[in-house]
C-alpha positions, 0 to 999 in steps of 0.5 A: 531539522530533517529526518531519514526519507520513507519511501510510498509501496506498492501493494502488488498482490493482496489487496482486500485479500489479506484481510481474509488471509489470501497471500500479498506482495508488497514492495518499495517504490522509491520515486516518491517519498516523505520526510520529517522536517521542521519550519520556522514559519507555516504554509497552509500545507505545512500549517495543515501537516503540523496540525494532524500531527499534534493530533496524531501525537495525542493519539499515539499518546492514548495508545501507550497509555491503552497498550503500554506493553505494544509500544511506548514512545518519547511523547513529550519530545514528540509534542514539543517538535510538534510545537515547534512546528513540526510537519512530514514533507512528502511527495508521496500523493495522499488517497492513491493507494501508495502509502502516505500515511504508512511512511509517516507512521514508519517515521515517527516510530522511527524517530519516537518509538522507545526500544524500536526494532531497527532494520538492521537487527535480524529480522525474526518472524517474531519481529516481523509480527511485532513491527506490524501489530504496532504499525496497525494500531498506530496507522488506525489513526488514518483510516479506521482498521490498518493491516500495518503492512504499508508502514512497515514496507516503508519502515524496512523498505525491502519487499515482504511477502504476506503468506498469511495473517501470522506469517510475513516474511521479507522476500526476494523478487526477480530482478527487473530486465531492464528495458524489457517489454512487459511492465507493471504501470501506475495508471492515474485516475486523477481522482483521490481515493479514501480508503475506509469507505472502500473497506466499508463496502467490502466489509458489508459485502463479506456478509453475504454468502455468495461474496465470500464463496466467490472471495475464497474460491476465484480472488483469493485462488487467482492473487495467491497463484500471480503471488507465487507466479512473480517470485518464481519470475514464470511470466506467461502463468502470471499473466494468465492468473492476472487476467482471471483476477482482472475479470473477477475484480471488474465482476465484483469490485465495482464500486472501487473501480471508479465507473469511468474505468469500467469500459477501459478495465474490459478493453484491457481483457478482451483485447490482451493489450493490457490488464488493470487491478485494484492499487490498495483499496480503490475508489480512485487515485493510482489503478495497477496495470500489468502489460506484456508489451508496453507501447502496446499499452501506452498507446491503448491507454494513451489519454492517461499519465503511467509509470511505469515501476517494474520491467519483465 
């Protein structure tokens, strides 16, 4: 047995902000990607998978059983897969920020979830809000609270824009100048994040005056104007918003940066050559770079691996 493949997403813009209702951007990255398969006998990775799996399974059994009107799914077929040594295959790197427990949730729904909403039914707002409520509590499983978002980028694999907590719509973005000199890079900090430890520090900041101040007045203001920036395709104001959002996250993000990027964060603003910000919740695994010039980039930052996923 092997399943339909679900590719990682990378969140562009929106990052802890959506939490607060600032816009996102989120789109497919095809080069990494998981699928359900089924192995006779069992490698400890695979031993490992199959294992999260059965727990997953009575997971999403309670959760039907809570919230039967949400979703439903097939459980006995679920658990005798599962015994039968079921497991997600997947290149996608766990704690980078990418999304690998959303293309695992996006495939069971897919291959479980009774009266699934398919990809390609018209995609209402309704349906939109609908997938991620179900994505959210299913994902929950991983890392505490979900947004849903990851799953169902993985699910429909085309890029959405989150305009607000009740408003998401799939989006169109400019197509990529092949070869051009600006890009959007994946910087490796060799490090695993974990995510709810992340969301657990910004939670106990946002009960602090000053931090929500500074979240609705320059974090929230700067990803809503480089969201806009992007779709529109208007570059110099995006890299201009960018670089205000890189200052604001180096200022009051520091504990999700990792300390050993602290200096190159900064390099990266005051010498222009590039600009870094958050890849999902940080603390490790992938940091986002945004460059107007690209060899400029790769050799500034030329003692790390980058890939490159966009081009201006």
């Amino acid at each position: 047995m092997k399943g339909p493949l679900f590719y990682s997403k990378i969140l562009l813009f929106g990052e802890f902000g959506i939490i607060k209702d600032s816009k996102g951007l989120s789109i497919p990255y095809n080069f990494y990607n998981g699928a359900l398969k089924t192995a006779g006998d069992l490698s400890e990775e695979v031993a490992s998978s199959n294992l999260s799996l059965k727990h997953f399974a009575d997971y999403l059994h309670n959760l039907q059983t809570e919230r039967p009107d949400l979703v439903t799914f097939d459980i006995e077929k679920l658990k005798k897969d599962v015994a039968e040594g079921m497991y997600f295959d997947s290149s996608i790197p766990q704690g980078y920020g990418i999304g690998s427990s959303g293309a695992l949730v996006a495939a069971i729904y897919d291959k479980y979830a009774n009266d699934k909403i398919t990809v390609l039914e018209n995609l209402t707002r309704d349906k939109l809000l609908k997938l991620r409520a179900i994505f959210g509590e299913m994902e929950s499983f991983f890392h505490g609270k979900s947004s849903g978002l990851d799953p169902l980028n993985s699910y429909l694999s085309i890029p959405i824009l989150i305009n607000s907590k009740d408003n998401i719509e799939p989006a169109g973005i400019p197509s990529q100048k092949k070869g051009g000199k600006g890009a959007v890079f994946l910087l490796d900090s060799g490090m695993v994040g974990e995510t709810a430890p992340m969301v657990q520090i910004f939670m106990e900041n946002m009960k602090q005056e000053g931090f929500r101040k500074m979240l609705r007045d320059q974090f929230i203001k700067h990803t809503d104007a480089c969201v806009e920036d992007f779709l529109k395709g208007d570059v110099k104001s995006l890299f201009g918003n960018i670089k205000q959002l890189s200052h604001v996250v180096l200022d009051n993000f520091k504990p999700m940066i990792p300390a050993q990027f602290h200096k190159l964060w900064k390099h990266g603003i005051e010498t222009n050559e590039y600009y870094l910000k958050l890849c999902g919740s940080g603390g490790g695994g992938y940091i986002l770079g945004f460059t107007q010039d690209i060899e400029k980039a790769k050799k500034a930052l030329k003692d790390y691996r980058l890939e490159v996923v966009y081009n201006f």
